[in-house]
C-alpha positions as CSV (number, residue, x, y, z in Angstrom):
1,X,15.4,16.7,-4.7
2,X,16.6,13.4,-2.7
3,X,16.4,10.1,-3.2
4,X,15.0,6.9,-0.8
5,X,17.4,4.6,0.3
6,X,16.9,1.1,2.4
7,X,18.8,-0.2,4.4
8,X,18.5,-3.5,5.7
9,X,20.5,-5.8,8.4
10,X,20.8,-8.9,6.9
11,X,21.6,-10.6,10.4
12,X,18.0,-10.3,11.5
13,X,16.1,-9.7,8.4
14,X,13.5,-7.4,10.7
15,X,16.1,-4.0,11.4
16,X,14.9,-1.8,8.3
17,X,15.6,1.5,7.6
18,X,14.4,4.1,5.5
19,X,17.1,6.9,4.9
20,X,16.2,10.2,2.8
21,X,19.1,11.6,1.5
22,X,19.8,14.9,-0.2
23,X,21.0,14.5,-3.8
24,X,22.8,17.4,-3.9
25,X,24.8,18.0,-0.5
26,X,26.2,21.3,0.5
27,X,27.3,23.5,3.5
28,X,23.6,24.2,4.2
29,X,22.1,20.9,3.2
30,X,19.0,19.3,4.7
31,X,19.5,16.0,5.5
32,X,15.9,14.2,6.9
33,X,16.3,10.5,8.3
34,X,13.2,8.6,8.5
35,X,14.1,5.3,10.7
36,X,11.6,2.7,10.3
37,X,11.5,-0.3,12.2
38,X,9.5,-3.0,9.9
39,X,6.1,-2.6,10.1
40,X,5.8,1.1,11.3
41,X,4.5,3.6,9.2
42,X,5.1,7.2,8.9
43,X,2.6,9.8,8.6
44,X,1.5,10.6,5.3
45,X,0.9,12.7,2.6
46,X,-0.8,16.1,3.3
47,X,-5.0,16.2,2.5
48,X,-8.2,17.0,3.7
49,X,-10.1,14.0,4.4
50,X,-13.6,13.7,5.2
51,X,-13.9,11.8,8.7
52,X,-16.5,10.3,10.7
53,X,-17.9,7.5,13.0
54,X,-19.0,5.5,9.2
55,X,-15.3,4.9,8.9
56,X,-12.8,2.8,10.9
57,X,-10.9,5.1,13.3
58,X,-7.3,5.7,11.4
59,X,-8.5,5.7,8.1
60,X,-9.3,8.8,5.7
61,X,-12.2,8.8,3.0
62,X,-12.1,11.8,0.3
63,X,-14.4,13.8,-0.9
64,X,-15.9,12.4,-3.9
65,X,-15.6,15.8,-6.1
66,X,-11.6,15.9,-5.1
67,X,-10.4,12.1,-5.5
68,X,-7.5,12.1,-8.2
69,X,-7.4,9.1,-10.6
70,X,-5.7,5.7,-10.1
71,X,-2.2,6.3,-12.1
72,X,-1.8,4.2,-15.1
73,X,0.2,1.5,-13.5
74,X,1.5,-1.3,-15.9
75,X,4.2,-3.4,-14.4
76,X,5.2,-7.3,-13.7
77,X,3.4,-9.4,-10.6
78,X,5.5,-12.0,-8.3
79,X,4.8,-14.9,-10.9
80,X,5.8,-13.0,-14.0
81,X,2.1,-11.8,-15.3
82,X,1.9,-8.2,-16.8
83,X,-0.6,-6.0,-14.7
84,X,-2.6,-3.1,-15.6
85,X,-4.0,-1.2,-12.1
86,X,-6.6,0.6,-14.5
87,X,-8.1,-2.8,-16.1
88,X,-9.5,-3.5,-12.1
89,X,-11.6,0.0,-12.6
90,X,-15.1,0.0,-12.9
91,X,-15.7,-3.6,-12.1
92,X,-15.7,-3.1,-8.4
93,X,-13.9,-1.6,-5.8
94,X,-10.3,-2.1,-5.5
95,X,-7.9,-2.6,-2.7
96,X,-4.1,-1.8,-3.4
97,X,-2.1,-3.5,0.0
98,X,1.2,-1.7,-0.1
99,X,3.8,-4.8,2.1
100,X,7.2,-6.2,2.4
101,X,8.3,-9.6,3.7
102,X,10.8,-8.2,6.0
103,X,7.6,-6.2,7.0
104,X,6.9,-7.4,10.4
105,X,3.3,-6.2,10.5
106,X,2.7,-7.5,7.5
107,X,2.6,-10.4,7.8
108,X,-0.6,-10.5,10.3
109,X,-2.1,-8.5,7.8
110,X,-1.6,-9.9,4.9
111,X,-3.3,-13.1,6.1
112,X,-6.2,-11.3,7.7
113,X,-6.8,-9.6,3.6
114,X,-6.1,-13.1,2.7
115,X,-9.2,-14.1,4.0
116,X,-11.1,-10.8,3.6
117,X,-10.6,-11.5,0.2
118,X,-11.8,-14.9,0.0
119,X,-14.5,-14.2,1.7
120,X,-15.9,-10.8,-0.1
121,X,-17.7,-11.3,-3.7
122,X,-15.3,-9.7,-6.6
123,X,-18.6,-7.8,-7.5
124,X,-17.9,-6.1,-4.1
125,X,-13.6,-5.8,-3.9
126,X,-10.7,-6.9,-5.9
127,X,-7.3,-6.8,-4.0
128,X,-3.6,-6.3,-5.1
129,X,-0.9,-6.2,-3.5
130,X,2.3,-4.5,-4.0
131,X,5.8,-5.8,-3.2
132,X,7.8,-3.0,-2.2
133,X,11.6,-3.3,-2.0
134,X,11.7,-6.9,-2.2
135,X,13.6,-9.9,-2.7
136,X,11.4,-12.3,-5.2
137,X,12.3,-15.4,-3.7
138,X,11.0,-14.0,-0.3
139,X,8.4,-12.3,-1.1
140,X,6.9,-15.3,-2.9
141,X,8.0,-17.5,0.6
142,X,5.9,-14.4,2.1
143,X,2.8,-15.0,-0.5
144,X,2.6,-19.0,0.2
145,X,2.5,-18.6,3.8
146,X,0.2,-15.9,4.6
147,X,-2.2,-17.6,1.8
148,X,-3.0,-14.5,-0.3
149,X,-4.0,-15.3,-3.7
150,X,-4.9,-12.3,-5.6
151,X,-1.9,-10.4,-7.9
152,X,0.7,-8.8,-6.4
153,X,2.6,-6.2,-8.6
154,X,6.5,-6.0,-7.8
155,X,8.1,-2.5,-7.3
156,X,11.6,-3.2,-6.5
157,X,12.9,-0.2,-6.8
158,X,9.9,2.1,-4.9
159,X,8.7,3.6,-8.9
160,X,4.8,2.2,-7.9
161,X,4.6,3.9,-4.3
162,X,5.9,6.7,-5.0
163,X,3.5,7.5,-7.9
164,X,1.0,6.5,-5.3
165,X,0.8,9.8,-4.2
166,X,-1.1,9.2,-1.3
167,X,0.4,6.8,0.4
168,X,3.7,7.4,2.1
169,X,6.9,6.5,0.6
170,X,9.0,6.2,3.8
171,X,7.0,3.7,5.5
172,X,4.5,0.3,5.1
173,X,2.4,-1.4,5.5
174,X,-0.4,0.8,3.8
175,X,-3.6,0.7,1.7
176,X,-5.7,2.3,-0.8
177,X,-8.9,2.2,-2.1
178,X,-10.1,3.0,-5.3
179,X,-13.9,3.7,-6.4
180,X,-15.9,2.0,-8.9
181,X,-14.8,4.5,-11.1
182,X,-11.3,4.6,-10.7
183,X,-10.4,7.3,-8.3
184,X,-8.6,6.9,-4.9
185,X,-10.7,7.5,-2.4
186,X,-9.8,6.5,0.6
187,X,-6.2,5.3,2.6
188,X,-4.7,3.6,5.6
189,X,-1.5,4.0,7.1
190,X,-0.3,1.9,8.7
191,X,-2.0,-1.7,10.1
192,X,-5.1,-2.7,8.9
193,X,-7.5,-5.4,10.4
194,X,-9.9,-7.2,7.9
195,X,-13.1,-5.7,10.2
196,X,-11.8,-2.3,9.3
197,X,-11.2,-2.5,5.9
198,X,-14.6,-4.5,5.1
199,X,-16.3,-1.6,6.7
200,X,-14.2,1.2,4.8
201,X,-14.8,-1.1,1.9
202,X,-18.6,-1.1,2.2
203,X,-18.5,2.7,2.9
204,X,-16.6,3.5,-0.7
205,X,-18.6,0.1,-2.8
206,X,-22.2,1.9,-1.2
207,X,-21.4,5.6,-3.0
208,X,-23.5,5.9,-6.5
């Protein structure tokens, strides 16, 4: 077992690193460091997408018969609301945006979803985001300036991603997309524009 530690320099508020360490050292202990500078993602999860010129180039769409269901997820969002993941399934598609504000990346991306999600009927997508490893008072800074409005979900201590199996724990920004019927069924790892997303969005929102 090991735990997922990071470590931040405060100094710049941009060095971040991710640090896996083993919980149980020993002569012959593993130790794996992951470094991350903010806004690099690692690889993730192993699977067996389905791939293909319908979808943007990085992303991976499952096979409908194998997608898993969206965990029950309850927890609070930046302004103090209770969330439930599950209560967004079956009304449309959803979007889970995994970011951090000392996320360089992010920030880009967060504005470009911004508007995707202005811009998209909630028929078609819902989006929420999810804070990972962050300070409130930043992250809400963050939220204000890249003009996102829909929920995010805190997860300051890394619980959310990591039950978000397929997505990687040791590295954002990422995303997920969830069916119309609740199942995850497709990702991104790593930077997303809003041009890629619509079309993986359209993709998952066309299936019966």
């Amino acid at each position: 077992m090991s735990s997922l530690r990071r470590v931040q320099r405060r100094s710049s508020g941009r060095d971040v690193r991710w640090r896996r360490v083993a919980s149980r050292p020993g002569p012959l202990a593993a130790v794996s460091v992951a470094v991350l500078v903010a806004g690099c993602a690692a690889a993730g999860p192993g699977a067996h997408p389905v791939t293909g010129g319908a979808i943007p180039l990085g992303a991976q769409l499952f096979p409908v018969g194998d997608r898993e269901q969206l965990p029950a997820i309850v927890g609070k969002t930046l302004t103090g609301s209770d969330l439930k993941l599950r209560s967004y399934a079956g009304r449309s598609v959803l979007v889970l945006n995994v970011w951090a504000s000392w996320c360089t990346n992010c920030r880009e991306e967060s504005a470009a979803l911004a508007k995707l999600s202005h811009s998209l009927d909630r028929a078609t997508a819902s989006f929420v985001g999810i804070d990972e490893q962050d300070v409130a008072s930043a992250a809400r800074r963050f939220v204000t300036s890249t003009g996102t409005g829909y929920p995010q979900l805190r997860d300051s201590d890394g619980t959310t991603l990591n039950r978000l199996t397929l997505l990687p724990s040791s590295g954002i920004p990422s995303t997920l997309v969830v069916d119309r019927h609740g199942n995850m069924a497709a990702r991104i790892v790593g930077p997303v524009t809003a041009p890629q997303l619509q079309k993986l969005i359209s993709v998952v929102a066309a299936e019966s």
